[in-house]
N, C-alpha and C positions, 0 to 999 in steps of 0.2 A: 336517324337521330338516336334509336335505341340502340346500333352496332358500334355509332360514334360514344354513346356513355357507358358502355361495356368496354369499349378499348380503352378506354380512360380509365376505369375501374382495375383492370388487369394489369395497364401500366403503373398503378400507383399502389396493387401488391406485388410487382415485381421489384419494385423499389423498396417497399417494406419489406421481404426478403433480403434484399441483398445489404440493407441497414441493418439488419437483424445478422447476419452474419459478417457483416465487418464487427458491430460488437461484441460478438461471439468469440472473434479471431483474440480482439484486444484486448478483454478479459484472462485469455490461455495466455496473451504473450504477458500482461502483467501478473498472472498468477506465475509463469515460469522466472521473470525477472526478480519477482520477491522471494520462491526459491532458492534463488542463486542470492540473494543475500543474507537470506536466514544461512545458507550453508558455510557462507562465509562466518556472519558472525557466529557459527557457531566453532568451525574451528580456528578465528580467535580468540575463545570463550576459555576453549580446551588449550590450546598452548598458554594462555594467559598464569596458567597453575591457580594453587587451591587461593590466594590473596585475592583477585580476583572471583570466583565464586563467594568466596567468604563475604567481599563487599558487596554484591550483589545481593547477599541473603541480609544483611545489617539493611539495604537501602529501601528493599524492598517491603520491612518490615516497620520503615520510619515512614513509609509511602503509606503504610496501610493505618497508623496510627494517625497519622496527620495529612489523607488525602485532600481537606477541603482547602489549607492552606496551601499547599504543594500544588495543587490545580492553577493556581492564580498565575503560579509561574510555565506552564506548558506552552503558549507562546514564547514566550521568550529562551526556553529552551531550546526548541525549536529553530528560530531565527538563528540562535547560537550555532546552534549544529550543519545549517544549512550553511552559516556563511565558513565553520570550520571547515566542510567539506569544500566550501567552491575553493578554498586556499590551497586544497592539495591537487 
């Protein structure tokens, strides 16, 4: 009885382990995938030229003066952006 709940015990941290590093893996592969898209937008950022920085420093400035009504709309941002991408 005692070697029957030790095997049980052993099989249910080798499961914990191997759960532990499947989440381990998918963490690295989403840290690499975000990555790869900060690298991108970053060098759309850069050929975008200085109009582009410029409106990002105006927007971000309008973001910080009026974050609580600008929050309201982050869903729907959101939503926008997602179905913009599904269209390309």
């Amino acid at each position: 009885m005692f070697a029957k709940k030790l095997n049980d015990l052993t099989e249910r941290k080798w499961l914990i382990v191997l759960e532990a590093d499947l989440h381990r893996s998918l963490v690295q592969l989403e840290c690499a995938n975000l990555r790869a898209r900060l690298d991108s937008a970053h060098a759309a950022i850069r050929s975008g030229g200085p109009w582009l920085l410029a409106g990002g420093a105006v927007a971000g400035l309008v973001a910080a003066r009026h974050w609580r009504g600008l929050a309201r709309w982050v869903p729907t941002a959101l939503t926008a952006w997602r179905w913009v991408q599904g269209l390309k």
